[in-house]
DOSE-848986 format. One record per residue: residue number from 1; residue in three letters; chain; x, y, z of N, C-alpha, C in turn. Coordinates in steps of 0.2 Angstrom, whole numbers, plus 5000, padded with zeros to 4 digits. Atoms other than C-alpha are relative to their C-alpha. Layout:
REM DOSE-848986
     k     r   c   n_xx   n_yy   n_zz   ca_xx   ca_yy   ca_zz   c_xx   c_yy   c_zz
   NUM   ALA   A      X      Y      Z       X       Y       Z      X      Y      Z
...
This chain:
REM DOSE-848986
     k     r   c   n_xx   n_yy   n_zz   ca_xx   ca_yy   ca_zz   c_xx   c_yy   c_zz
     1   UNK   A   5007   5002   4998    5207    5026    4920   4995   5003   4996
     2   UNK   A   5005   4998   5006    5199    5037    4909   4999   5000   4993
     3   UNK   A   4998   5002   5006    5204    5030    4894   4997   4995   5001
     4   UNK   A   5004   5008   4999    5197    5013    4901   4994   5001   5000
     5   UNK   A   5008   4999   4999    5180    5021    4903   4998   5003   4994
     6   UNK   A   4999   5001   5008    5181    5026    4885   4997   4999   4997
     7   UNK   A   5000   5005   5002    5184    5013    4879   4995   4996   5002
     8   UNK   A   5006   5003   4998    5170    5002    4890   4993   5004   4996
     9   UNK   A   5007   4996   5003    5157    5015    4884   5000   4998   4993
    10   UNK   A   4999   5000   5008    5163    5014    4866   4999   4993   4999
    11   UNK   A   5002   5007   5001    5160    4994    4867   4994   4999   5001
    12   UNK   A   5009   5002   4999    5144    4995    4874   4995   5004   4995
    13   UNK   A   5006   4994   5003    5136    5008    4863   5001   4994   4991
    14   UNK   A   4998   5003   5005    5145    4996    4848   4995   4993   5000
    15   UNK   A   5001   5006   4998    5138    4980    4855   4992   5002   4999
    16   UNK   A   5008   4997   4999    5120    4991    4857   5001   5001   4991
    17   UNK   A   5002   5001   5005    5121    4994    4840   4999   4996   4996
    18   UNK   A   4999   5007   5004    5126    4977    4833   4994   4999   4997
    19   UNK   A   5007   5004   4998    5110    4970    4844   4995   5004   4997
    20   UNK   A   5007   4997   5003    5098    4982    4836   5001   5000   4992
    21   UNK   A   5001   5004   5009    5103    4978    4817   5000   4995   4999
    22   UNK   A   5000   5005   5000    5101    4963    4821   4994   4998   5000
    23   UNK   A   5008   5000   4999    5084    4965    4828   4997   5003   4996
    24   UNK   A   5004   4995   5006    5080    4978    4814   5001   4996   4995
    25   UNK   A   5000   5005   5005    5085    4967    4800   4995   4998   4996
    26   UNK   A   5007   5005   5005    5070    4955    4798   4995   5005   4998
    27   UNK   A   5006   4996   5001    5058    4971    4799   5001   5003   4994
    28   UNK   A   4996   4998   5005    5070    4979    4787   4996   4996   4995
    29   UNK   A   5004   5005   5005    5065    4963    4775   4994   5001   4999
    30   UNK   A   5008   4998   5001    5047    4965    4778   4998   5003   4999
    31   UNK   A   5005   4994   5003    5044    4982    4774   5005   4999   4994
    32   UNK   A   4999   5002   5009    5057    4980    4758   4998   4995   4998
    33   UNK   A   5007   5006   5007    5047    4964    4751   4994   5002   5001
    34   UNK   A   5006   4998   5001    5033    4972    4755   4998   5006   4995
    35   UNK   A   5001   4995   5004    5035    4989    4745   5003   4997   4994
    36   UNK   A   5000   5002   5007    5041    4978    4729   4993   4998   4996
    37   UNK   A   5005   5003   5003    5030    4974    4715   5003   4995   5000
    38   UNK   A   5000   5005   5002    5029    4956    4711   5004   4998   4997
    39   UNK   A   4995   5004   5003    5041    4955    4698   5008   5001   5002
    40   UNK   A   4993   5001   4996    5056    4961    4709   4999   4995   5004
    41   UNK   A   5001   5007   4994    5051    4948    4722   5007   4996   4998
    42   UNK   A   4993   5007   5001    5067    4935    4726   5001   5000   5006
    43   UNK   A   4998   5001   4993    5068    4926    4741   5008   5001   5003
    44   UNK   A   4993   4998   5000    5087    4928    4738   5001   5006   5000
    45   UNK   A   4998   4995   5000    5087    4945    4739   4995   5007   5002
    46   UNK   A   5005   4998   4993    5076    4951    4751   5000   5007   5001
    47   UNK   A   4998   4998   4997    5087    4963    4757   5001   5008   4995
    48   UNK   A   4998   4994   5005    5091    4973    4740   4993   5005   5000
    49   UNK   A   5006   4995   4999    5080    4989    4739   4998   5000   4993
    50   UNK   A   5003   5002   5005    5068    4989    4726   5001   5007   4995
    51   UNK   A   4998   4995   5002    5070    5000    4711   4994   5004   5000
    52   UNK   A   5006   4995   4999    5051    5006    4712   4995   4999   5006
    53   UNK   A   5003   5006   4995    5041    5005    4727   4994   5000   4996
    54   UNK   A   5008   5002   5003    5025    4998    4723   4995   4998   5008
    55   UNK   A   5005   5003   4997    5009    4997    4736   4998   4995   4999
    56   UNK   A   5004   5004   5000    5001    4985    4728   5000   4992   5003
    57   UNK   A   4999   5009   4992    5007    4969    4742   4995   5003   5004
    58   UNK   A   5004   4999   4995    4996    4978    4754   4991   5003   4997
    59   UNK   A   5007   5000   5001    4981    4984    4744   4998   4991   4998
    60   UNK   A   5002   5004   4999    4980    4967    4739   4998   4994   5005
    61   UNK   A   4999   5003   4994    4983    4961    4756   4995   5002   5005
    62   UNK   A   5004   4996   4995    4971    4973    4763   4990   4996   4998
    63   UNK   A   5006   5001   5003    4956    4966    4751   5000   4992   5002
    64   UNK   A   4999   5008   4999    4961    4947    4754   5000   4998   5009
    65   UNK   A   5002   5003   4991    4960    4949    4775   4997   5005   5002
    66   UNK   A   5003   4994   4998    4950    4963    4777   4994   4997   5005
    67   UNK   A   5005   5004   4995    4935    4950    4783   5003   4998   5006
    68   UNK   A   4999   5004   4995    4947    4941    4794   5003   5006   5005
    69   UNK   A   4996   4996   4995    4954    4958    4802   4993   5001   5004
    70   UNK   A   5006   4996   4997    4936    4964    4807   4998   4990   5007
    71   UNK   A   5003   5006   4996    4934    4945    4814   5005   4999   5007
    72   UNK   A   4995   5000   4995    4949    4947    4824   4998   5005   5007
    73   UNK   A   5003   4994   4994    4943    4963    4833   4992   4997   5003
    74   UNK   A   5005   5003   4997    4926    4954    4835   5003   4993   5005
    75   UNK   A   4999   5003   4996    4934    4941    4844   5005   5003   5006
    76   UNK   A   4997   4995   4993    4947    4953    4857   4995   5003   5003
    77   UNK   A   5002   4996   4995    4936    4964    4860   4994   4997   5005
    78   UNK   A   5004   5002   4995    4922    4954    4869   5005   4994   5005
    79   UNK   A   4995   5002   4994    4937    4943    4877   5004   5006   5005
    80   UNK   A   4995   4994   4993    4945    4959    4886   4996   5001   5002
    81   UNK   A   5005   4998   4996    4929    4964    4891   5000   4996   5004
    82   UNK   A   5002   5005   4997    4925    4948    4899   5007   4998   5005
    83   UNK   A   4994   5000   4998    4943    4945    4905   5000   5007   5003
    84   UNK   A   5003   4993   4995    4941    4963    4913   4997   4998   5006
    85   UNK   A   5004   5001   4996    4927    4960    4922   4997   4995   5002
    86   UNK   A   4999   5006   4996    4928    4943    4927   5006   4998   5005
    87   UNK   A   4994   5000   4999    4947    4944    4932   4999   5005   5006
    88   UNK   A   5001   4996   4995    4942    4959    4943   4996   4996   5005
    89   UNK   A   5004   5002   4994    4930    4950    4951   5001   4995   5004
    90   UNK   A   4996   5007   4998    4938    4934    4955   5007   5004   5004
    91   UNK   A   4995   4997   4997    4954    4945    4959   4997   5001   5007
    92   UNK   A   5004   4997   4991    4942    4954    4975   4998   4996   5004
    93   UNK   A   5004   5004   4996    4935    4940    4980   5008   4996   5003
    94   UNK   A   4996   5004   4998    4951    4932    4980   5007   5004   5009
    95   UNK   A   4997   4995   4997    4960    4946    4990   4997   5004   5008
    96   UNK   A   5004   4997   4998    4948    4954    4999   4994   4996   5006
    97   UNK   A   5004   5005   4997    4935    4938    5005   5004   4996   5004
    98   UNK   A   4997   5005   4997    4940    4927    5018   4995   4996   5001
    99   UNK   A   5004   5007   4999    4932    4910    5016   5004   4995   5001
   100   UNK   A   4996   5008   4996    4940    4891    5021   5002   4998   4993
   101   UNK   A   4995   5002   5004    4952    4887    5009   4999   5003   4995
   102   UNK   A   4999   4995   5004    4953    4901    5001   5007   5000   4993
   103   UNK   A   4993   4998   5003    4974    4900    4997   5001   4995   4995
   104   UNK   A   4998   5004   5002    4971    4884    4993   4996   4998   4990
   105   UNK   A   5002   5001   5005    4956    4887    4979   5004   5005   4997
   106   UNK   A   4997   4994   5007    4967    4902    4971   5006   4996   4998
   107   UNK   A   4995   5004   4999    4982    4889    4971   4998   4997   4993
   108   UNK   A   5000   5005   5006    4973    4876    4958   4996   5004   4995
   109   UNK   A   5004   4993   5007    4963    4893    4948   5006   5001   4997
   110   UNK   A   4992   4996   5003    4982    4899    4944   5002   4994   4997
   111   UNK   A   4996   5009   5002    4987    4881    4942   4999   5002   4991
   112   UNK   A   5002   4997   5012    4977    4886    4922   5006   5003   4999
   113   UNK   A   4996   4996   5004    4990    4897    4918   5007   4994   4997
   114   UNK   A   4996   5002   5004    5002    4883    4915   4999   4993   4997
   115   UNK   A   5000   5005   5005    4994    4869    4906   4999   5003   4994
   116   UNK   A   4999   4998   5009    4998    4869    4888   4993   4999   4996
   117   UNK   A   5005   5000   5003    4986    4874    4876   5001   4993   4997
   118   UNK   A   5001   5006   5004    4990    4857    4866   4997   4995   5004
   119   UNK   A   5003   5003   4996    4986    4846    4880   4994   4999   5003
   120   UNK   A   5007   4998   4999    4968    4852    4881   4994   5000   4993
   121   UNK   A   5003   4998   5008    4964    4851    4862   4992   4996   4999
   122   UNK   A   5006   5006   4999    4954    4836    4863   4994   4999   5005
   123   UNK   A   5006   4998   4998    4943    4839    4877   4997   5007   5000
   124   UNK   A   5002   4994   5003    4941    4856    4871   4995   4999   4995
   125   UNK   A   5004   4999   5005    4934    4853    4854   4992   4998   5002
   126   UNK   A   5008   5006   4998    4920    4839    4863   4998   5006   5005
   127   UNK   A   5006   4998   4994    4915    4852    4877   4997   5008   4995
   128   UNK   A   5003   4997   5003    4913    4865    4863   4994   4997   4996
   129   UNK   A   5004   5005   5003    4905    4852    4854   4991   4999   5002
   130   UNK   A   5005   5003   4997    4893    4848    4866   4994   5006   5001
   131   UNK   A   5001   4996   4999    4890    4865    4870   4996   5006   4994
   132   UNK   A   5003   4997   5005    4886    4870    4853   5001   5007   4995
   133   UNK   A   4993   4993   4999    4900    4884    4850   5005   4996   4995
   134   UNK   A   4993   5002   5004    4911    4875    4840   5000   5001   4994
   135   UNK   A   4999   4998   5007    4918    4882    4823   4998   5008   4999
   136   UNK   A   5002   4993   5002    4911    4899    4827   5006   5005   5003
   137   UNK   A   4995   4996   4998    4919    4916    4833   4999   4998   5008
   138   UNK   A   5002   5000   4992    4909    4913    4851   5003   4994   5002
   139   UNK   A   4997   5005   4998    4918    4897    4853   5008   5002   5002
   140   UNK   A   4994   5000   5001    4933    4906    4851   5001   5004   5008
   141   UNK   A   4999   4996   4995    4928    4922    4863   5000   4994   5007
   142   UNK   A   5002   5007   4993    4923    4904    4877   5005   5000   5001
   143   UNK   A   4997   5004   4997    4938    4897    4877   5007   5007   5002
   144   UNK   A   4995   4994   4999    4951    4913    4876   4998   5005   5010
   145   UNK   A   5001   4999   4994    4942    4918    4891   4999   4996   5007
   146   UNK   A   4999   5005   4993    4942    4903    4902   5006   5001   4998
   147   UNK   A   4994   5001   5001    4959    4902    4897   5004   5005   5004
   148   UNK   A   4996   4994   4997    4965    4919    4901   4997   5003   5007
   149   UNK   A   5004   4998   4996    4954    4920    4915   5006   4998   5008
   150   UNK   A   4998   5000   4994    4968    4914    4927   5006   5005   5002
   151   UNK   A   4995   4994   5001    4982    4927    4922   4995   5008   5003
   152   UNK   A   5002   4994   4998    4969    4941    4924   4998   4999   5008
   153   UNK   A   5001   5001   4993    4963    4935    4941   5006   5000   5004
   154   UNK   A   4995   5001   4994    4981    4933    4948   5003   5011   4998
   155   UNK   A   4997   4994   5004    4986    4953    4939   4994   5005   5007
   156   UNK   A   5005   4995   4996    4969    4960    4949   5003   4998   5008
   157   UNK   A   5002   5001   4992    4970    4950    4965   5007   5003   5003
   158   UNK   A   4995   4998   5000    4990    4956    4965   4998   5008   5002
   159   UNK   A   5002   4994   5001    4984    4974    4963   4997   5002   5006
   160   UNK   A   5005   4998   4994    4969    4973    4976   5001   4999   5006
   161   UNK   A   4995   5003   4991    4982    4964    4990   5002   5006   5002
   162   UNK   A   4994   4996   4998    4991    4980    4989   4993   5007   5003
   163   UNK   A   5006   4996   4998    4973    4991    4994   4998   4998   5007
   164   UNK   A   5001   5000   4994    4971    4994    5012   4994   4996   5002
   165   UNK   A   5008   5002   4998    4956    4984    5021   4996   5004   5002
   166   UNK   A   5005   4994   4998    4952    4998    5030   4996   5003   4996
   167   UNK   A   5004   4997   5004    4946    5004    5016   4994   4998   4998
   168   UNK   A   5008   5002   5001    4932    4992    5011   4998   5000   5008
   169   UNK   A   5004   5000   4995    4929    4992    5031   4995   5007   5002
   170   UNK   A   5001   4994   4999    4927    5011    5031   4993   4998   4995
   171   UNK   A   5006   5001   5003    4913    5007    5017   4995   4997   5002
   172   UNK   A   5005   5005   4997    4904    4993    5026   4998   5004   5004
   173   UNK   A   5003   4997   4994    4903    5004    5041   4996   5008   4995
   174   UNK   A   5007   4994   5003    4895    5019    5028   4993   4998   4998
   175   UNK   A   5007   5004   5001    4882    5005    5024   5002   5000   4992
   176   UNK   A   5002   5006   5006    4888    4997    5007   5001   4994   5004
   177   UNK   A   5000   5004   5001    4888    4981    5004   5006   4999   4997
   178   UNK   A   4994   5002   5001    4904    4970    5002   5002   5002   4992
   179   UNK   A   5001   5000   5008    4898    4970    4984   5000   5007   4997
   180   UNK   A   5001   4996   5000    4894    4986    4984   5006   5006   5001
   181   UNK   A   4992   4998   5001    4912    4992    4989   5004   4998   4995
   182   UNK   A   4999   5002   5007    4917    4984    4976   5000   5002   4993
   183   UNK   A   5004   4995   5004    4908    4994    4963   5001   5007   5000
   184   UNK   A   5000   4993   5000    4911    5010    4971   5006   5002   5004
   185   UNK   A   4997   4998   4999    4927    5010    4978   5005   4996   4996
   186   UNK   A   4994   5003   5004    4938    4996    4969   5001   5002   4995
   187   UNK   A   5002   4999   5009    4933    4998    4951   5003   5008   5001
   188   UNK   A   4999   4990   5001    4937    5019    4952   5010   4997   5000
   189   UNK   A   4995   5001   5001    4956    5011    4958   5002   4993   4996
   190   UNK   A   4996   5007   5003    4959    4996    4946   5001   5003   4992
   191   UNK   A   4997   4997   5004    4963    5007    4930   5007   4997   4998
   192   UNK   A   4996   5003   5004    4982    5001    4928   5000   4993   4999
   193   UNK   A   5001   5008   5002    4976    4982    4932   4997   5001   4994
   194   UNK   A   5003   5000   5006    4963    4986    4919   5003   5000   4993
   195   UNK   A   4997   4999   5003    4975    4991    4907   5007   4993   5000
   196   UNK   A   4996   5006   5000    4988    4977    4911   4998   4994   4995
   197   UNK   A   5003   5007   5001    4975    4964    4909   4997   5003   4992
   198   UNK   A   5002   4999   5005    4968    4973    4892   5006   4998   4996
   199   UNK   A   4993   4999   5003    4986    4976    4884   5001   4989   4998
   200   UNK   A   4996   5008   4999    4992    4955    4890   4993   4996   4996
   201   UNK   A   5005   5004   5002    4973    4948    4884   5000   5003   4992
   202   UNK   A   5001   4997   5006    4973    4960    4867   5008   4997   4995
   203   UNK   A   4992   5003   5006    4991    4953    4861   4999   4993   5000
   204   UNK   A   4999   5007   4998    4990    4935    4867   4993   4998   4995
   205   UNK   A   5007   5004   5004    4971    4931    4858   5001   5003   4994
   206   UNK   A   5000   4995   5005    4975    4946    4844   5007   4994   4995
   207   UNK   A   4996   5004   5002    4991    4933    4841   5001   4992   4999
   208   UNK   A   5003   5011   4997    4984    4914    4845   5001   5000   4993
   209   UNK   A   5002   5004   5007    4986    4902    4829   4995   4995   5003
   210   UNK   A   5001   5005   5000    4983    4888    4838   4992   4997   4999
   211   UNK   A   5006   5001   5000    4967    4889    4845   4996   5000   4993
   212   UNK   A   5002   4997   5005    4961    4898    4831   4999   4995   4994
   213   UNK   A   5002   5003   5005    4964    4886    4818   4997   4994   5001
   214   UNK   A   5003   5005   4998    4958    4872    4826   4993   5002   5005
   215   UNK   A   5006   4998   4999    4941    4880    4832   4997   5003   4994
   216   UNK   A   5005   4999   5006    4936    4888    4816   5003   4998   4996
   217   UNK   A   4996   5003   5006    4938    4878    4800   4996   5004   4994
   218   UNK   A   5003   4997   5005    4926    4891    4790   5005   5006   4999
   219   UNK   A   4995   4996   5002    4938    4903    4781   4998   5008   5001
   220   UNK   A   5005   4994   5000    4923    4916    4782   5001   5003   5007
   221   UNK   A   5000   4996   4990    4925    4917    4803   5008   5000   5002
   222   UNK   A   4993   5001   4997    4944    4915    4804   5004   5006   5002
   223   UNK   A   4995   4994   4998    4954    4928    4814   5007   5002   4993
   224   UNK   A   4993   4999   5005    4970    4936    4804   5005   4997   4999
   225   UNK   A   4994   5003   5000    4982    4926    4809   5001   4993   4995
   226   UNK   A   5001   5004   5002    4974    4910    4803   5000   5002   4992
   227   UNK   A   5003   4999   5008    4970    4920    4787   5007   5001   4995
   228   UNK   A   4993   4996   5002    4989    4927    4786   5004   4993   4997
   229   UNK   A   4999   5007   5000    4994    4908    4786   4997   4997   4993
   230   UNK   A   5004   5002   5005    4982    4905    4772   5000   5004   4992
   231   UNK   A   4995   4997   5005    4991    4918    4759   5002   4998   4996
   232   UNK   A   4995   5004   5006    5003    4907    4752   4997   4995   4997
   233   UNK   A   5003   5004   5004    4999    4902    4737   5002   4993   5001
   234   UNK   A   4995   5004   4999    5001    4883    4734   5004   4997   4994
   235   UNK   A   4993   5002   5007    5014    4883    4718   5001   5006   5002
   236   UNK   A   4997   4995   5000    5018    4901    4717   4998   5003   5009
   237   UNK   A   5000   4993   4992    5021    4914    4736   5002   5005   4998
   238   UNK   A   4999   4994   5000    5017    4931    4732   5005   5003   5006
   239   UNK   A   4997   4998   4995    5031    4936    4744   4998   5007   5002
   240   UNK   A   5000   4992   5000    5027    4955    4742   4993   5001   5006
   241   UNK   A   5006   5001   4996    5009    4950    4749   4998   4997   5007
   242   UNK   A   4999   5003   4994    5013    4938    4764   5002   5007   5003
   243   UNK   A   4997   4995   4995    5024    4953    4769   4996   5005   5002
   244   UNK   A   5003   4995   4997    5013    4966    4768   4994   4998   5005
   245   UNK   A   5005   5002   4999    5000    4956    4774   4999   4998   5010
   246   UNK   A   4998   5003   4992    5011    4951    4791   5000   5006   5004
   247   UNK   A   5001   4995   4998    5013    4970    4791   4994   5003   5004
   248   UNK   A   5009   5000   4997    4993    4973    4793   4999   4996   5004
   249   UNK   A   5001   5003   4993    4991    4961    4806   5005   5003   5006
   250   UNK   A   4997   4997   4995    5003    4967    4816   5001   5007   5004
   251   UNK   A   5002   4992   4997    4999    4984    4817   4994   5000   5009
   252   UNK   A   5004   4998   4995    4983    4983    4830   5007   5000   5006
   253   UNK   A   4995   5005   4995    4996    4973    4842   5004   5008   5005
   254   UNK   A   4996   4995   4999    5009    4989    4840   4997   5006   5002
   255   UNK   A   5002   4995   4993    4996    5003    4844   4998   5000   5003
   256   UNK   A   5000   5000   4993    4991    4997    4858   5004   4999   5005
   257   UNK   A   4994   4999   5000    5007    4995    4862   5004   5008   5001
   258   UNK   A   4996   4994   5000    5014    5012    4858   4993   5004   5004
   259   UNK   A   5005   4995   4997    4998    5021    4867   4999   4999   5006
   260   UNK   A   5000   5004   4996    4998    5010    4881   5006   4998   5005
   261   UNK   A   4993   5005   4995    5015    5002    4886   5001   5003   5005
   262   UNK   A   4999   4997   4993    5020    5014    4899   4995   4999   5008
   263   UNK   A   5004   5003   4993    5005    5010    4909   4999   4993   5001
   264   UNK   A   5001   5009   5001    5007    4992    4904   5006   4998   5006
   265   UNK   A   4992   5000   4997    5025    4993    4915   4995   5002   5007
   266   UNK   A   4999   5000   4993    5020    5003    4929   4990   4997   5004
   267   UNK   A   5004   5007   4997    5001    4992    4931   5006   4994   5002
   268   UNK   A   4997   5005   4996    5014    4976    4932   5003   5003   5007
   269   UNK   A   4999   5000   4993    5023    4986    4946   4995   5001   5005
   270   UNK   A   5004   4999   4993    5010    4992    4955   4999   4993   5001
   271   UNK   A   5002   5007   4995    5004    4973    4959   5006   4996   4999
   272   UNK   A   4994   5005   4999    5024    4966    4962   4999   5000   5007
   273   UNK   A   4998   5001   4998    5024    4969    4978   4997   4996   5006
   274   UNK   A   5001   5002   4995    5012    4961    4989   4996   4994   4994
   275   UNK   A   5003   5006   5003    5002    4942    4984   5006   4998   4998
């Protein structure tokens, strides 16, 4: 019997290693073609380690998206704001208020989270259009934040189901205001929502192509990703440059990720269990 349990362990730790150089691999690729000069570059041979490293894929890389990296933070970070505190506020009402057909308007508000971005392109572009937003960054902050505005609203209202009523009641009876509870007792406990809906809004918009390239066509206001896409030469692919280049985009992503994740986990559990 304990020879079977061994052997079981000795499989799984095998089977665990496989899966992680499997999953190390492509990264593996992407920091060695990144640290190649130029004239090692071969897409056949990816894998071979370079005989000198060379920077210069990423300082090139850094001077060639440097604009589109600052346009990317200008486009997250007024979506998380917004998504924040729109997503809280729509959560409280949704959780918290009782008005007539309550179950039914948060039912078709959530309904957004699964029609397909492609299915909305077309009247997307006309209502930016109309609206006078189309092709800038602000058209992008609009749509990113109606978009995610029904993921953040079911993450809060989740959250806020799980907050006793007594306790806005206790408030009311001190002399706030519903709104006013709101203010000065919710917001003090919506921290790991905050953080949920920060982390899920800062990767999902920090990652978007789609929108992206089809709301901005000026190269001058393009997020990174569009810009990252826009790299390859068209006769020669600096391979060295793309890579490093996939590298620097991907960084914000990862440290907010590695600074953050743990309270990205125990935010989701906190609003698993009621809503």
């Amino acid at each position: 019997m304990v020879g079977k349990n061994k052997v079981g362990v000795a499989v799984k730790y095998i089977l665990a290693i496989l899966f992680a150089l499997m999953f190390l691999f492509p990264v593996f690729v992407l920091f060695n073609t990144a640290l190649k000069p130029f004239a090692e570059v071969s897409i056949t041979k990816m894998w071979i380690l370079p005989t000198t490293i060379s920077f210069d894929g990423f300082r090139e890389a850094f001077i060639k998206l440097s604009g589109n990296f600052k346009n990317s933070f200008l486009l997250v970070i007024p979506v998380c704001t917004l998504s924040i505190m729109l997503g809280a506020i729509c959560g409280f009402i949704f959780s918290k208020i009782k008005f007539k057909y309550s179950n039914i308007i948060f039912a078709l508000f959530i309904f957004g989270m699964f029609i397909p971005y492609q299915s909305i392109l077309i009247p997307l572009v006309q209502t930016l259009r109309r609206m006078g937003i189309y092709g800038s960054i602000g058209g992008l902050v609009f749509t990113h934040t109606v978009y995610g505005l029904p993921i953040s609203t079911l993450m809060f209202r989740n959250y806020y189901a799980e907050v006793p009523d007594e306790l806005i009641e206790a408030g009311v009876i001190d002399g706030l205001t519903i709104w006013g509870s709101f203010r000065q007792l919710m917001v003090p406990l919506s921290i790991p929502s905050v953080i949920v809906v920060l982390i899920w809004q800062f990767t999902s918009v920090w990652n978007d192509f789609l929108f992206a390239v089809i709301i901005t066509q000026d190269s001058a206001i393009q997020p990174i990703t569009v810009a990252l896409q826009n790299l390859a030469g068209s006769q020669v692919v600096e391979w060295n440059i793309q890579m490093a280049g996939a590298i620097i985009a991907a960084l914000p992503p990862l440290i907010v990720y590695m600074f953050f994740g743990k309270y990205f986990v125990q935010g989701l559990m906190a609003g698993s269990v009621k809503g």
